[in-house]
TIZAKOL-26416 format. One record per residue: y, z, x negated of N, C-alpha, C in turn. Coordinates in steps of 0.1 Angstrom, whole numbers, plus 5000, padded with zeros to 4 digits. Layout:
REM TIZAKOL-26416
YZXYZXYZX ...
//
This chain:
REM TIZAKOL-26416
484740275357484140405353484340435338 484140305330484440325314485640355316 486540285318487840305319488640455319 488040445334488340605338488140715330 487340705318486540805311487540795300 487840665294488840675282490240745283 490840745299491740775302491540945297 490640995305490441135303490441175293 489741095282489741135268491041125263 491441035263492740965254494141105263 493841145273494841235277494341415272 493041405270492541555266493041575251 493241445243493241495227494841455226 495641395236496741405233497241545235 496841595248497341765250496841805242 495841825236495241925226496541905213 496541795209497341785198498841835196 499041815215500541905215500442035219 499242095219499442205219499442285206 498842235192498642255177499742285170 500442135172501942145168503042245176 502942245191503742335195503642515187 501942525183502042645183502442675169 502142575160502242585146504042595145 504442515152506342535159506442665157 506142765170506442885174506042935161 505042985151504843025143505743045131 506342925132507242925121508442975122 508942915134510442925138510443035153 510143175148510843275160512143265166 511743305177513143335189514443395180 515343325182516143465178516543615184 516343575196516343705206514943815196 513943705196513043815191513043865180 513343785168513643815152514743915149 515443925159516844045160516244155167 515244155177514744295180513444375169 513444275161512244345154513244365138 514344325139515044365128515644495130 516044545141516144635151515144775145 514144735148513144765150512844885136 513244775126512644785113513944905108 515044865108516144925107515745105112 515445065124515145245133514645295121 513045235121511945315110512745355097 513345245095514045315081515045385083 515945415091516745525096515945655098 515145645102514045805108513545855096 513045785084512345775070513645805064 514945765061515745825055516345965060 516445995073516446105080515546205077 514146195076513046285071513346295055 513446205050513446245033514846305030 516146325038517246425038516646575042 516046555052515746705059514346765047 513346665041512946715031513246785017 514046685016515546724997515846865006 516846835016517747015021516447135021 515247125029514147235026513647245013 513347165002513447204989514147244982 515947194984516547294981517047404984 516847435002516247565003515147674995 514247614995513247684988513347684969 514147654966514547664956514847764955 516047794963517047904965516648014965 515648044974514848184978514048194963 513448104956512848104948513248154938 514848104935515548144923516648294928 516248344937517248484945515948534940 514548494941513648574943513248654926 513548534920513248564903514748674897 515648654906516648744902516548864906 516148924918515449004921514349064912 513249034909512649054897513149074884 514048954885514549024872515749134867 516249154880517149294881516149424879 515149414890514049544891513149524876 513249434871512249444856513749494842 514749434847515649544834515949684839 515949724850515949914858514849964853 513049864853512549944849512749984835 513549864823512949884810514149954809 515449974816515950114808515450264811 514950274828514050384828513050414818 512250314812511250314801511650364785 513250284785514350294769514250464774 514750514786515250634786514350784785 513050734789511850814787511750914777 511251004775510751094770509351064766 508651194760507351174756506151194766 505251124769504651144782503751234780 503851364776503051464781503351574789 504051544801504451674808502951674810 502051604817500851664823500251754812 500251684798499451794794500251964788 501151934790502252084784502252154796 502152094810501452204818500352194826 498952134815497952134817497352144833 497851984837497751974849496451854850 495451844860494251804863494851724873 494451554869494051464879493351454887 492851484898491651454913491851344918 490851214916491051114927489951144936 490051094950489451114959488850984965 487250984966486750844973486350894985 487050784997486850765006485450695012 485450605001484150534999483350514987 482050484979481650504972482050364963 483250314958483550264956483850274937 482550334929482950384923483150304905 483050204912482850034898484350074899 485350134900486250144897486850254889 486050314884486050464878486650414865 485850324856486550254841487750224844 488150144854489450054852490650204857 490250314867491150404864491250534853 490150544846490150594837490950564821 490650434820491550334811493150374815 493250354828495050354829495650554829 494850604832494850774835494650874824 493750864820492950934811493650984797 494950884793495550944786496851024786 496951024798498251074805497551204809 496351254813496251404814494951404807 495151624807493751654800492451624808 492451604819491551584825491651514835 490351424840490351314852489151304861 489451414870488151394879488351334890 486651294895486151234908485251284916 485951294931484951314940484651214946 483151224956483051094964481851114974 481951044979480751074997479451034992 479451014978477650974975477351014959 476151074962475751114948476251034936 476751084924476451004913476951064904 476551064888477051154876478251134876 479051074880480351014873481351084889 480851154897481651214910481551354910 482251394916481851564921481151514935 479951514941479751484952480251574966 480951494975481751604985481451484998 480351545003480151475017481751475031 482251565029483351585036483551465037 483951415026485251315020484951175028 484051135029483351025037484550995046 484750845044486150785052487450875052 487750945043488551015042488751125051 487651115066488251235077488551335073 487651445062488351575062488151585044 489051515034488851485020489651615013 490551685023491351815019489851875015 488851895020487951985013487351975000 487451884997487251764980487651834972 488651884971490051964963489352114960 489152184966488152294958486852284954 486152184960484852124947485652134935 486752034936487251974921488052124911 488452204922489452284914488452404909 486952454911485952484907485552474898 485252294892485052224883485952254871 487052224879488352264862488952454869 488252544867489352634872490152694863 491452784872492452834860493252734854 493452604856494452514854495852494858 496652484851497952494854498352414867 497852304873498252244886496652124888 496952094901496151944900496851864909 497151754903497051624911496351534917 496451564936495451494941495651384946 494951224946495351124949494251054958 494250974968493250904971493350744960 491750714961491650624947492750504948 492850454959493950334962494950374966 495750464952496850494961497250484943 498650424936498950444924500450524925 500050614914501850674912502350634900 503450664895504350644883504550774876 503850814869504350944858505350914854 506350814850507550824846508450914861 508150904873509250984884508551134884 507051124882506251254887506751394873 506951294858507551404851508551454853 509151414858510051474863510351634873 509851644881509451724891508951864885 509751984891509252114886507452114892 506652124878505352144879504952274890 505752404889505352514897505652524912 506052404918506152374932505352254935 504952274949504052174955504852034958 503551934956504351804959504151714969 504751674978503851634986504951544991 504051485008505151345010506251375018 507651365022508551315027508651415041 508851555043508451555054509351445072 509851425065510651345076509551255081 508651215075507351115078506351165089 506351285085505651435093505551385109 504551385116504651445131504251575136 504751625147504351745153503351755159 502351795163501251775171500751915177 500751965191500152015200498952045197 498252205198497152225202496552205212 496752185227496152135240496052025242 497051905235496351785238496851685227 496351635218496251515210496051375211 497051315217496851205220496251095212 495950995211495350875204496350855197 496250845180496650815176496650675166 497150595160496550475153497750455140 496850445124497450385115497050285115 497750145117496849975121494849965124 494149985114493049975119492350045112 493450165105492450285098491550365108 490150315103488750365114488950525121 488850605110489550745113490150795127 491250725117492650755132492450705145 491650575142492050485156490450535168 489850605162488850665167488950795170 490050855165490051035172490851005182 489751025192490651075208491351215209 490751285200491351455206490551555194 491751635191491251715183491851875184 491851845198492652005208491552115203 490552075211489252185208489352255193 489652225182489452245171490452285164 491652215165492952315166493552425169 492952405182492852515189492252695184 491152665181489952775170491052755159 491752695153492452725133493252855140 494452835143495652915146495253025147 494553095156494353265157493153265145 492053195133492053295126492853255115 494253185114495153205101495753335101 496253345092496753475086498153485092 498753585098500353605105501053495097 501353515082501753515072501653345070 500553275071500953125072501453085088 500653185095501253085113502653095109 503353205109505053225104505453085098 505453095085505352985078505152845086 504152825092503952675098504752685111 505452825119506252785131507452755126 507852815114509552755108509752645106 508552585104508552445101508352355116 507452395123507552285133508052355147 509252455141510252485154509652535165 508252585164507852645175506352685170 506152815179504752885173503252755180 502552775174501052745183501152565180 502152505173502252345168501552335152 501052235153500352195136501152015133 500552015117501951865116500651785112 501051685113500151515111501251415106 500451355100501151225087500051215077 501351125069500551005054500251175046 498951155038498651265031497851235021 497951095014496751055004497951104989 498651184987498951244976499651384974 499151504970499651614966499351674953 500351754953500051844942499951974942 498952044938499352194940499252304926 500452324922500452414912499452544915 499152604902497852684905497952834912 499452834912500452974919499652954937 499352854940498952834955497652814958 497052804944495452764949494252854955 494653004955493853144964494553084980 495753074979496153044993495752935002 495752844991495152704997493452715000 493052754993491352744992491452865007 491952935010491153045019492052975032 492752925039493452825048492652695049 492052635043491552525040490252535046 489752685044488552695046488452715062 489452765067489252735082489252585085 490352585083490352415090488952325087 488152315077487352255077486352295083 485652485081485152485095485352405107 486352425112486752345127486552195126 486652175113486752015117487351915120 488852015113490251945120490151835104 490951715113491051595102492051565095 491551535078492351515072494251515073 494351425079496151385085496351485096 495451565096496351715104495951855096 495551845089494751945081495751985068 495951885061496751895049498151895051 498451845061500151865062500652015066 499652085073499752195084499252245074 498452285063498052395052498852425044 499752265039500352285030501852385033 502352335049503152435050503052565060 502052615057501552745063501252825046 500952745037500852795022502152815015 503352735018504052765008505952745018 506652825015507752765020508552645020 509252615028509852455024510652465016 511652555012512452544996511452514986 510652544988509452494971508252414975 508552284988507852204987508852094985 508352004975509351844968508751754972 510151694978509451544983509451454977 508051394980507751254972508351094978 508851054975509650924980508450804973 507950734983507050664981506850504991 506150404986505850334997504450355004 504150385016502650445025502050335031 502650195031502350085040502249955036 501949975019502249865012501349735019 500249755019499349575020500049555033 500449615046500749585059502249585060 502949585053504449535050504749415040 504049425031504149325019503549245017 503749155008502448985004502548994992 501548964984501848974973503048924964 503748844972505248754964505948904964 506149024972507049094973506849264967 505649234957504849344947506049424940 506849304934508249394928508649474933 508949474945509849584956508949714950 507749764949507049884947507449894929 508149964926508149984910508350124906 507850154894508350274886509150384891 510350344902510950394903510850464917 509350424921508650504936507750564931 507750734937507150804931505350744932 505350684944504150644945503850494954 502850434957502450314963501250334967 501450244975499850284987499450195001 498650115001497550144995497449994986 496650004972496849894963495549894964 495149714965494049644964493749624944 493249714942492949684927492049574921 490949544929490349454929490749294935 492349334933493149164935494049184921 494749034920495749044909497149094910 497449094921498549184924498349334922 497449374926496949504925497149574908 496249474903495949524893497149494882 498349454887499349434878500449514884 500249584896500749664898500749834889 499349844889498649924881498849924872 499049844863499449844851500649864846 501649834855503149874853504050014858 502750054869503250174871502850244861 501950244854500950344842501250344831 502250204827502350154810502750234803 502250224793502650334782503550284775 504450414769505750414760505250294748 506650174748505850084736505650154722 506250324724506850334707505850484708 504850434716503650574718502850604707 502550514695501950514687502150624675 504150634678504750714666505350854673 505050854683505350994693504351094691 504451224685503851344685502951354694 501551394691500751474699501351574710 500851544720500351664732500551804725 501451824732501751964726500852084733 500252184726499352324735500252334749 499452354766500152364774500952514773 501852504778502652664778503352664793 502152704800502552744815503452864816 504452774830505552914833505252984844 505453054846504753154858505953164871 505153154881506453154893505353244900 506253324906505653414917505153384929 504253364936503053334949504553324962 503953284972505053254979505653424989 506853444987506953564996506353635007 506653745007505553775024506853735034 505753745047506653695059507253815062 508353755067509453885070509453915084 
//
């Protein structure tokens, strides 16, 4: 029995001990089958890792590229503007023909009054504000509220300053360039693009949508109210607005956050104007449709502008909008894009310091628009 027991033992600590060294063996000295598949192995990883850090270098130096096309770009559109700027004149057409600034609030947004006053205020004799809420610093014009019917804003304001050689009307987020606007015969109206224009039917108005402008994307129908303008306009503008949209009993719709109306039009405009807001027709069918029922299309100028800036653009692509568009729209002024946009459309002559005063205005007279024939 002793016997038997030693056997057991003396054979349990010999396996144990070949099992120690066997493994301490394998430990040391791998397969070569297996040492070559994990060499294998290691090789791939570093193949795939040098693969990614090539396709990383090539998209950097992609992006370089755009980067460095992008600064050339800018810096083509920044020497256009500074010879349009070398080439400039003295910046008082507004005041030589004593033309009035109107911005228009759509919303009471009016902590913005300093910062456009600063960039405006020297560029004309006068800079007024209307807005949808009381305050000393507005002409108050309930109309104006979300911009639906802000055409009526414009004889509050032309009240305020009357007998003025023109006014220029703008909504507040909308910036122009007086370097293109001097330009432009002051005794004709100015307004946008009509190519931008649509036609629109008295009997039915479809739904229309600018992206998620509240306004628009809420009027179902503005038949009923259209309908009432036309028979009480005057022969004399219906005429006028059928030449234009090719057929009697049609009114036009479009972008309308900028015009101008020299003072030759302002009896005409205020007594047209006054229908349409009776009715209640909206803004983007009101002003397109007054302006040419008031004045013929040889003496309306088109403004070349961008209308879709924040929903086309990002701020990397701000450049594209410069000096050399009559106008831009709509600008977040309360970002830094915004506000450097603003600043470059508005900058003043560097050599303004040594440039003659504002000369007395000396309005030219043009005669009221023809009668209809």
């Amino acid at each position: 029995m002793y016997r038997s027991f030693q056997h057991c033992v003396g054979y349990g600590c010999f396996a144990a001990v070949c099992f120690l060294v066997l493994s301490s063996f394998t430990q040391q000295h791998d397969c070569p089958g297996c040492k070559t598949s994990k060499t294998e192995a290691v090789r791939l990883e570093d193949g795939k890792e040098a693969v990614m850090r090539e396709d990383e270098g090539s998209l950097r130096e992609d992006e370089r590229e755009d980067e460095g096309s992008l600064r050339e770009d800018e810096g083509s559109l920044r020497e256009d503007e500074g010879s349009l700027r070398e080439d400039e004149g003295p910046p008082w057409f507004f005041f030589e023909n004593d033309i009035v600034l109107v911005i228009l609030f759509k919303h009471a947004y009016y902590e913005r009054i300093p910062l456009l006053d600063q960039h405006y205020s020297w560029l004309f004799p006068r800079v007024l504000y209307t807005g949808p809420k009381p305050n000393g610093k507005v002409i108050y014009c309930p109309e104006g509220r979300h911009g639906q019917r802000a055409y009526a804003c414009i004889p509050r304001a032309i009240k305020a300053e009357p007998e003025r050689g023109g006014y220029l009307v703008v909504h507040f987020d909308l910036v122009f360039s007086w370097r293109r606007l001097q330009s432009l015969d002051p005794l004709r109206v100015w307004f946008i693009n009509s190519d931008a224009l649509s036609v629109v039917n008295t009997t039915s108005v479809l739904r229309k949508t600018y992206g998620a402008w509240t306004p628009w994307s809420h009027l179902l129908s503005q038949a009923k109210q259209m309908r009432a303008v036309l028979p009480r306009v005057d022969n004399c503008s219906r005429t006028r607005l059928a030449q234009k949209t090719e057929s009697p009993g049609l009114l036009l719709s479009g972008y309308s956050d900028i015009v101008y109306l020299p003072a030759r039009v302002v009896p005409a405009f205020d007594k047209v104007q006054r229908i349409f807001r009776e009715n209640g027709v909206f803004h983007g069918i009101a002003l397109p449709s007054i302006v040419y029922a008031i004045e013929t299309d040889e003496n309306v100028l088109h403004l070349e502008g961008i209308t879709s800036l924040a929903r086309e653009q990002t701020p990397s692509d701000m450049p594209k909008c410069s000096v050399h568009h009559a106008f831009c729209h709509p600008v977040s002024m309360h970002e830094s894009w915004g506000l450097e946009l603003l600043q470059r459309m508005t900058a003043q002559p560097h050599n303004l310091s040594t440039m003659p005063p504002p000369p007395p205005h000396n309005r030219s007279t043009m005669p009221p628009p023809p009668p209809c024939s």
